[in-house]
N, C-alpha and C positions, 0 to 999 in steps of 0.2 A: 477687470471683468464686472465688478458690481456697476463703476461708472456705466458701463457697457450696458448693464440688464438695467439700468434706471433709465437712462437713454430709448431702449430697446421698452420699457412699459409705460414712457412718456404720452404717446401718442393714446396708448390702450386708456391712459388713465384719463384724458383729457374726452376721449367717447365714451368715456360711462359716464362721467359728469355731464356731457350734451343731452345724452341721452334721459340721464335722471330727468333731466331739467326738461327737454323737449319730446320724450317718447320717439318710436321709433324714427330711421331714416331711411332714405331711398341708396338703392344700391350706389347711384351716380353719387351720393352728397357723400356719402363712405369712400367711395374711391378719389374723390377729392382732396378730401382732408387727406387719407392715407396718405396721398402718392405728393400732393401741392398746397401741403400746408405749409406758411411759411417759416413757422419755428421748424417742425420736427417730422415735414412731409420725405415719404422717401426718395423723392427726386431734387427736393430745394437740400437736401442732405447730400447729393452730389450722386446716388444711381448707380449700383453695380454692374456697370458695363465691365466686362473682360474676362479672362482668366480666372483673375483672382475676386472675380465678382460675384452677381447672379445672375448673369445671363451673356451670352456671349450672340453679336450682330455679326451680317456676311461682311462687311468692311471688317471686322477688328479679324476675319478669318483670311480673307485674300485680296490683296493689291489690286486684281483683276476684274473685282464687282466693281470698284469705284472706277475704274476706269473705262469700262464698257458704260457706264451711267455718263462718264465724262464724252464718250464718244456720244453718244445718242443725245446729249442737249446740242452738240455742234451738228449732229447730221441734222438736225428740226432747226438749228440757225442757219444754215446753208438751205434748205431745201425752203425757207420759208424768204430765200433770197437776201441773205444776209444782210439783217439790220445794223448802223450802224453804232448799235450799244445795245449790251443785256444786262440785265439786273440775275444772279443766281442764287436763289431765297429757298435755303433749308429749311423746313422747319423740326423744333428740336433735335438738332446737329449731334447729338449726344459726346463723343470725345473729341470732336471734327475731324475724327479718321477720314468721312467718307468725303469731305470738301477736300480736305486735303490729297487726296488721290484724284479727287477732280481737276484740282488747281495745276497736279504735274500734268496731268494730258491736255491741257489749255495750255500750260508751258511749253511743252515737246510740238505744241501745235502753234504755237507763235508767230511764225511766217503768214498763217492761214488765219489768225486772229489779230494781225499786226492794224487792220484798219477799225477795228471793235474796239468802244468802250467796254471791257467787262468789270461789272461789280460784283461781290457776292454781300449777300442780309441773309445773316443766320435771325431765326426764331427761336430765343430761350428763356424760360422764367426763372433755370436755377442759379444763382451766382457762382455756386460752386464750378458747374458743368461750364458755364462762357468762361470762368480761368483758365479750364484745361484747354477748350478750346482757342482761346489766345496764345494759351501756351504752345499748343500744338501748329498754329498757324501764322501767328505771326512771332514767335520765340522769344513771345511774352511781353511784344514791344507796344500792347496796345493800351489807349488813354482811354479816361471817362470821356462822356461825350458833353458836349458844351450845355451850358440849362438852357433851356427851353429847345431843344433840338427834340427828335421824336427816338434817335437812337440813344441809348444808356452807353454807349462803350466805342471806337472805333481805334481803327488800324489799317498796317498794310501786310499783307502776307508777304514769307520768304519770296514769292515770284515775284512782287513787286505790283497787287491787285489790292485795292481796297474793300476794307471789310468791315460792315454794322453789325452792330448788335441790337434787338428789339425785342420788347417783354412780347408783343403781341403782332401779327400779320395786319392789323388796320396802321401801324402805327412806320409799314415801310412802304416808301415815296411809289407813288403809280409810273408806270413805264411796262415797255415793253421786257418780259418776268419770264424766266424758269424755273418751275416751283418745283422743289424736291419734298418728299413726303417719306422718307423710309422708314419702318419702325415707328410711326409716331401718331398713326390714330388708334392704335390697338391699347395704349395707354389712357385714352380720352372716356370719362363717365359716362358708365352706361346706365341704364334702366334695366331694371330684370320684370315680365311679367310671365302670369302664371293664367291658363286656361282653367275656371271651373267652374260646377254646376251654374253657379251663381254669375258668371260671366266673367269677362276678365279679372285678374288682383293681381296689384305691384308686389314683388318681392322686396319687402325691407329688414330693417340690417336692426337688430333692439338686443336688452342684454337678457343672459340665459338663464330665468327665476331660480333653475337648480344651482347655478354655478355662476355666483354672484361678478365675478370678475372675467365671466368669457360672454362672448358672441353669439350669436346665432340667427338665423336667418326666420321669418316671418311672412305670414300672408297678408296685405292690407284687408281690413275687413271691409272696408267698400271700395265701390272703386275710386281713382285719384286722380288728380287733374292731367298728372302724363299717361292714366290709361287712357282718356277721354282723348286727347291727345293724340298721339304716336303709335296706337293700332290699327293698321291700317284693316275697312272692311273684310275684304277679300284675305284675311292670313288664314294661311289655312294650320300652322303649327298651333300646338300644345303649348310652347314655349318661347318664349321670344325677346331676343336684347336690339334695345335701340338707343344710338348713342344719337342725343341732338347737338353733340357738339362738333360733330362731326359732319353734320349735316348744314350747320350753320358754317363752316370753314371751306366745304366744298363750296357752297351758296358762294362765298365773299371769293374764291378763285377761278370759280364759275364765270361771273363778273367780270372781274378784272382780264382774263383773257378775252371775253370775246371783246370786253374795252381795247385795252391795250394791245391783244396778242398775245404770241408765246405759246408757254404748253405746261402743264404738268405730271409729273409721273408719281406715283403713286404704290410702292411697297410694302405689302405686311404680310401677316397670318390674316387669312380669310375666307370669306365662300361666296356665294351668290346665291343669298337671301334663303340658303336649304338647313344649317343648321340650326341647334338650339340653345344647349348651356354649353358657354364657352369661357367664362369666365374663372381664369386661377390665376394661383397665385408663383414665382420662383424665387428661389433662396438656396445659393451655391448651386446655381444648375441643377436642382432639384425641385417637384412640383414641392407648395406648400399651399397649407389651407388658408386660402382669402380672408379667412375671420381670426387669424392668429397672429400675435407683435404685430399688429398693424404699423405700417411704416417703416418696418425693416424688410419687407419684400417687394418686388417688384410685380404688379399687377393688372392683370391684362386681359384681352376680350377677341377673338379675332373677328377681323374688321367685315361687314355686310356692303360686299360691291353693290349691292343690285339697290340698296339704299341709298348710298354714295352716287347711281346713276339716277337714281330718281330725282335727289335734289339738284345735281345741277339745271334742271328743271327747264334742258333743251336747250340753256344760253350756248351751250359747247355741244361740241362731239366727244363720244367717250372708246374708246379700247381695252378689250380685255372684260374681267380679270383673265390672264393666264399663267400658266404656273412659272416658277423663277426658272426652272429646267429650262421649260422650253424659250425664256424670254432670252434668257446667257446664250443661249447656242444660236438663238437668232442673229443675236449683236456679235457672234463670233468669237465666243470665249476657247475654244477647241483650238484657232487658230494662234489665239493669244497665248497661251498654254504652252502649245508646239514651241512659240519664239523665245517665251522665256527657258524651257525644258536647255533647248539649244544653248542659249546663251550663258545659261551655269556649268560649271565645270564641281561646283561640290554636291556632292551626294545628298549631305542635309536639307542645303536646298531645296536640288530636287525631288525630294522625299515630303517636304513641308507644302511644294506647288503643289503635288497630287494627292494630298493627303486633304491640303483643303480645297481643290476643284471638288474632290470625292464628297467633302461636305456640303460645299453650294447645288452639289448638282445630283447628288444620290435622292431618289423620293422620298424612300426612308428618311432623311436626314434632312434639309431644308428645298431641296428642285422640288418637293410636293405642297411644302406648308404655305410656303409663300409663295404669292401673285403681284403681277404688276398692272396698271392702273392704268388709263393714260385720259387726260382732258386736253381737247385740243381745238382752234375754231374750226367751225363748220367747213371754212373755207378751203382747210388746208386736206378736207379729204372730198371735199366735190367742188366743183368750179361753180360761181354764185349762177350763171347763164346755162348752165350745163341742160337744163329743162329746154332751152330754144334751141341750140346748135352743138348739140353734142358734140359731132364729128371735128369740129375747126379748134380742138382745143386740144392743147400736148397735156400726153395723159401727167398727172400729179405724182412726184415720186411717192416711193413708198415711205409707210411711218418704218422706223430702223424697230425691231426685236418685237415685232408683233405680225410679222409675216416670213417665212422661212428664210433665211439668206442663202442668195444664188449668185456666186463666185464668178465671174468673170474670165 
């Protein structure tokens, strides 16, 4: 237990010494170090994903998320006239639950995938998280990767698919790409400002005069280079978080799709650009405060679509946000549901399938918090001619789980 609480005041004690030394920080340089430092960050420390963690994803809840995610990259490779190879690039794959639920409905789809190169490039910086991942995907059989190569780790999964690993998105090979995003920008540093008399002020992170070894939060006394920055004119909120990290990630998949092609989908907590303080912290499935054991909780922001739509900056077409409810019952979770209900015969089972569709899909519970995303090229939702000869063109199918599904 004491290893534990020294461990656990590690990181606290390394930000008061930053701090002595350099005065205060910006909320994003706090959430960095917290979550991605490399000694004693909470996520290079390997990230309570699960049960027995602090926070629990819809992959670690039902087979059926990952697999409806698995349907919707083959309906966008079919509908996009089936290339013949994709690259499937998570980025922070967290346990590879959700690849892994991918990789079986790429499997069970085999016949239909038989003339496809598919690859999958996870995105990970923590070594801990890529072990479980190998563990989980290829049952551990994966090698470092050669020097000078751009991947740190490869392998082949149980289905017989090869699989990279990369610290960073610039760092995997250009090709025609399925970007998966779940969970993973709500994590990315934010900026926090504040509206007042005096005009905008960064919220920063300094230590608290009364109580020498705690936190506390701060106004910059002038303004700061990401106010100048990252507000835009026309805000009309009091309050406002702006992640450029996230902006910069969109920008670079932005890119590469309308380069290359492809699509990206895009899950978190989020809104469209209406909220304001969103930022906390969790620790055993319960909220905890952002300024306490820094680096033992996990910490988070939920994600501004309408920001995320601005920077792709027109290279792409974008869909959504819409809420996870309605995205799952698009892609046909209800029917999915029904087949697995049938095909168990034990009670436990079927008591855990509706226990957690009731989780994915209840508003109260996750069908409201989270939305889904989508980038996609211009092309694939109007014809480039469509302006001179409307009428001579077969209409374009629909994108899957962003328009109602209509049964045949």
């Amino acid at each position: 237990e004491a290893e534990g609480r020294g461990r656990d005041g590690a990181m606290l004690r390394h930000l008061l010494l930053k701090l002595r030394a350099t005065g205060p920080v910006t909320v994003a340089e706090y959430m960095r170090e917290a979550l991605t430092n490399p000694g004693q960050g909470y996520y290079t420390r390997g990230g309570g994903i699960g049960e027995s963690g602090d926070f629990v994803t819809s992959p670690e809840i039902s087979q059926i998320f990952g697999e409806l995610i698995g349907i919707w990259y083959i309906s966008e490779w079919i509908a996009t006239g089936k290339p013949k190879a994709f690259q499937l690039v998570e980025l922070g794959p967290g346990r590879g639950t959700l690849t892994e639920d991918i990789l079986r409905v790429f499997s069970q789809l085999a016949s239909l995938l038989s003339k496809c190169d598919v690859s999958i490039h996870l995105v990970e910086v923590s070594p801990t998280l890529s072990e479980s991942q190998a563990l989980v995907l290829t049952g551990g059989k994966a090698q470092p990767g050669p020097e000078g190569e751009s991947a740190y780790m490869k392998g082949i999964s149980k289905t017989g698919v090869p699989i990279f690993w990369y610290r960073d998105l610039q760092d995997v090979p250009p090709g025609y790409s399925f970007y998966l995003a779940h969970e993973f920008f709500d994590a990315l540093p934010i900026h926090k400002f504040q509206r007042t008399e005096r005009g905008w002020r960064e919220v920063l992170v300094d230590i608290d005069p009364e109580v020498p070894d705690q936190l506390r939060f701060v106004l910059s006394p002038s303004s700061t280079p990401a106010t100048e920055n990252f507000i835009q004119p026309e805000e009309t909120r009091d309050h406002v978080e702006v992640c450029p990290d996230a902006g910069v990630i969109i920008q670079r998949l932005a890119c590469r799709i309308e380069k290359d092609g492809g699509a990206a989908l895009v899950a978190d907590y989020g809104h469209d650009g209406t909220k304001t303080d969103t930022f906390r912290g969790f620790r055993n499935h319960k909220l905890h405060d952002v300024l306490r054991a820094p680096g033992t909780a996990d910490l988070t922001a939920d994600v501004d679509f309408s920001y995320l739509r601005k920077m792709t900056q027109g290279r792409t077409a974008t869909l959504g946000p819409i809420r996870q409810r309605e995205f799952l019952k698009n892609m046909g979770i209800d029917l999915r549901l029904q087949v697995l209900l049938q095909n168990s015969r034990d009670t436990a089972v079927r008591e855990q399938l509706l226990h957690s569709y009731d989780m994915l899909m209840d508003p109260k519970k996750m069908g409201d918090c989270f939305n889904f995303f989508a980038l996609l090229p211009h092309h694939r939702l109007t014809h480039p001619d469509e302006k001179h000869k409307p009428e001579s063109k077969s209409p374009l199918p629909p994108v899957a789980g962003f328009g109602e599904l209509l049964l045949k």
